[in-house]
C-alpha positions as CSV (number, residue, x, y, z in Angstrom):
1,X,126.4,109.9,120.9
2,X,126.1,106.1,121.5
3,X,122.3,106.8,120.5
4,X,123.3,108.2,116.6
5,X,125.2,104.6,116.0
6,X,123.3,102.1,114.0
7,X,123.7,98.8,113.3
8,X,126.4,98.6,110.8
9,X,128.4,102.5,112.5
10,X,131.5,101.6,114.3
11,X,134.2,103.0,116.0
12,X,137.9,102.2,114.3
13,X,141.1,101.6,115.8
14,X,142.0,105.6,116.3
15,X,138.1,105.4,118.4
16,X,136.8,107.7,115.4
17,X,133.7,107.4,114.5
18,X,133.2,105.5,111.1
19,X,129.3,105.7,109.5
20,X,128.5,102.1,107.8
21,X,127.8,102.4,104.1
22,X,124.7,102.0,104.2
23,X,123.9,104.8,106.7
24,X,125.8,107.1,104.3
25,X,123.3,106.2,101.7
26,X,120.2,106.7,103.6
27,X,121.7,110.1,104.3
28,X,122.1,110.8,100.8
29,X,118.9,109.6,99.4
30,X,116.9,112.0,102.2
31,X,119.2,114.4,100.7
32,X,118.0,113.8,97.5
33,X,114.4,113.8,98.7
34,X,114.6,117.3,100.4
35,X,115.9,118.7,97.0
36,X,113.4,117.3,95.1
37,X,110.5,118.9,97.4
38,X,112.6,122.2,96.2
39,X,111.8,122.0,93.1
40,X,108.4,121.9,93.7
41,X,108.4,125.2,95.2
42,X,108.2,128.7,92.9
43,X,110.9,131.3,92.6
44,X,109.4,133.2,95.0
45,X,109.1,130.7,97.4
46,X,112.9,129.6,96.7
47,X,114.3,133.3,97.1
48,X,113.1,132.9,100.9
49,X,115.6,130.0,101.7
50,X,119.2,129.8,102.3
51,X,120.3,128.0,99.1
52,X,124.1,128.4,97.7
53,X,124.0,129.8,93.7
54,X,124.8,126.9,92.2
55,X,121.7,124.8,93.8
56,X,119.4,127.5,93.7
57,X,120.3,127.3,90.0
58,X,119.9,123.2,89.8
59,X,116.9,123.2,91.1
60,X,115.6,126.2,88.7
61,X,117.0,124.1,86.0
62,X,115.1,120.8,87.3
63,X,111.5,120.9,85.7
64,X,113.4,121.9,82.5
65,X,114.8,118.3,82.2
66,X,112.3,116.2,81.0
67,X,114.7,112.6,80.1
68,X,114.2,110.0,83.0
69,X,118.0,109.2,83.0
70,X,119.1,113.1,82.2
71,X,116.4,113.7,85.4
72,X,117.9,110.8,87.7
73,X,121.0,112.5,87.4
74,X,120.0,116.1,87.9
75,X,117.7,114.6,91.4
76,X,121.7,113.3,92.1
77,X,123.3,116.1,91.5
78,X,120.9,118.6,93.3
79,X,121.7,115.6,96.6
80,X,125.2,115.9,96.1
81,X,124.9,120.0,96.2
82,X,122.2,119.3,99.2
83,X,125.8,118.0,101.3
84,X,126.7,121.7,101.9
85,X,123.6,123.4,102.4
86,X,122.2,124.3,105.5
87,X,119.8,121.0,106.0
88,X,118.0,122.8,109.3
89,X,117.4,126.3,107.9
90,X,115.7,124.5,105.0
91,X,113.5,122.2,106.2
92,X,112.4,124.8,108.6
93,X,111.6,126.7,106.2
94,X,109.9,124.1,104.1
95,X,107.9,123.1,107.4
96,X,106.9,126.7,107.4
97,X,105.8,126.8,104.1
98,X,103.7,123.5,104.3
99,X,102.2,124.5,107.4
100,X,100.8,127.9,105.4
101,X,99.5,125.7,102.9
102,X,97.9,123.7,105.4
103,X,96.2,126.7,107.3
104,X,95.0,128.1,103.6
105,X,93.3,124.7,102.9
106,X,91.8,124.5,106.2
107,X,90.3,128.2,105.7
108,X,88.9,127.6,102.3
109,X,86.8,124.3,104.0
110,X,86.0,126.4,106.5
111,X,84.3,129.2,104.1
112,X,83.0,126.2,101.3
113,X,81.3,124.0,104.9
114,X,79.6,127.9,105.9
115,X,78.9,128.3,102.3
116,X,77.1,125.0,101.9
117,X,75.1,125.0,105.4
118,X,73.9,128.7,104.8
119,X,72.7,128.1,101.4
120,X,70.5,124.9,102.9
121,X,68.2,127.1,104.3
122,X,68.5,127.1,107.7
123,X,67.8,130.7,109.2
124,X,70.1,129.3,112.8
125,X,73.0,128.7,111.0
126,X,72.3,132.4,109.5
127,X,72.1,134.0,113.2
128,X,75.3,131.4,114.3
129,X,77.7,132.5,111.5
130,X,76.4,136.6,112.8
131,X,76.7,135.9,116.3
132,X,80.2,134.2,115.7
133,X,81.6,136.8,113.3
134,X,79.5,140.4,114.7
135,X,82.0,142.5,112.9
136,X,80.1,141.1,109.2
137,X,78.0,143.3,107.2
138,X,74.7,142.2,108.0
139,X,72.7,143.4,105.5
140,X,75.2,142.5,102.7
141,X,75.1,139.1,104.2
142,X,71.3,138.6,103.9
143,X,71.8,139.9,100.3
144,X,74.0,137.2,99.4
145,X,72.3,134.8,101.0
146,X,68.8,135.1,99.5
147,X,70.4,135.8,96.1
148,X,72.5,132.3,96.0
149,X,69.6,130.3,97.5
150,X,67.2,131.9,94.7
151,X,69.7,131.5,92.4
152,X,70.1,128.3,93.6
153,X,66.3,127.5,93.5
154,X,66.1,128.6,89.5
155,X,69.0,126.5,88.8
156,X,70.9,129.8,87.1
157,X,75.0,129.9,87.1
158,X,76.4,130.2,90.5
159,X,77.6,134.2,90.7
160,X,76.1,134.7,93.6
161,X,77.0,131.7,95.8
162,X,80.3,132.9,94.4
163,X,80.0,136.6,96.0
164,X,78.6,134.8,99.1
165,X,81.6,132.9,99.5
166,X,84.1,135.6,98.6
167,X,82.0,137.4,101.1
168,X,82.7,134.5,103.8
169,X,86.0,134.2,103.1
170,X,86.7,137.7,103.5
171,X,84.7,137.8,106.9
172,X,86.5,135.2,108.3
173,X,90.1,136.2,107.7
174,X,89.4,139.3,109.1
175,X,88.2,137.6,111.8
176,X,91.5,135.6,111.9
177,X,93.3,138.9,111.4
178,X,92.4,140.2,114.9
């Protein structure tokens, strides 16, 4: 316990522990912070945590408030509901949620890096992409391909790179899926 105290914590005459004001603050305002990242999220995304009514609600009501001070009060009030929420559950589940994201936008550079390399030209990254993903289509694949690099080529709108990479992505999250 001695490792919680900071600075400005004591210990009172009764040897009860006693958080400085400033400690309380910093608490609050991380509070604050966590609730604001709620608002951020959708509906859908909120229905999934373990939020009371009434802050579920405030932070529905959030993006309707568009006054600075009327919003500086709301971020306050959503902290002050924050105090009897369940602060581990939730940023658990916001670290979940994040890390999604994160493996989503890793994926999509994946397929866009694939994408760009195959259109280039080169018929090894062709045989590489086949040879790491053998459960692909191969003719469909060598479809798609000549078609966006032709397309390419006569500078006409891009619906078949577009198929090519819808193609990729599809590929490779199956691939993930195993």
């Amino acid at each position: 316990m001695q490792d919680d105290i900071e600075h400005d914590d004591y210990y009172d005459s009764d040897e009860e522990y006693v958080k400085s004001k400033t400690r309380v603050k910093k608490e609050m305002h991380a509070l604050q912070a966590l609730g604001e990242e709620l608002t951020k999220l959708s509906r859908a995304q909120l229905d999934t945590f373990p939020l009371g009514e009434a802050l579920k609600d405030a932070i529905l009501e959030s993006p309707k408030i568009t006054s600075n001070s009327a919003s500086k009060r709301h971020r306050q009030f959503i902290g002050k509901l924050m105090r009897d929420a369940e602060h581990e559950q939730i940023i658990a589940r916001l670290d979940e949620i994040k890390e999604a994201q994160h493996r989503v936008a890793q994926q999509h550079h994946t397929v866009e890096r694939w994408r760009d390399e195959l259109i280039k030209g080169d018929d090894s990254k062709m045989q590489q992409f086949i040879n790491e993903y053998p459960q692909c289509d191969r003719q469909q694949f060598r479809q798609l391909l000549r078609n966006a690099r032709a397309e390419q080529g006569n500078n006409k709108p891009p619906a078949h790179t577009r198929k090519l990479f819808k193609f990729l992505r599809d590929t490779i999250a199956a691939h993930a899926a195993e």
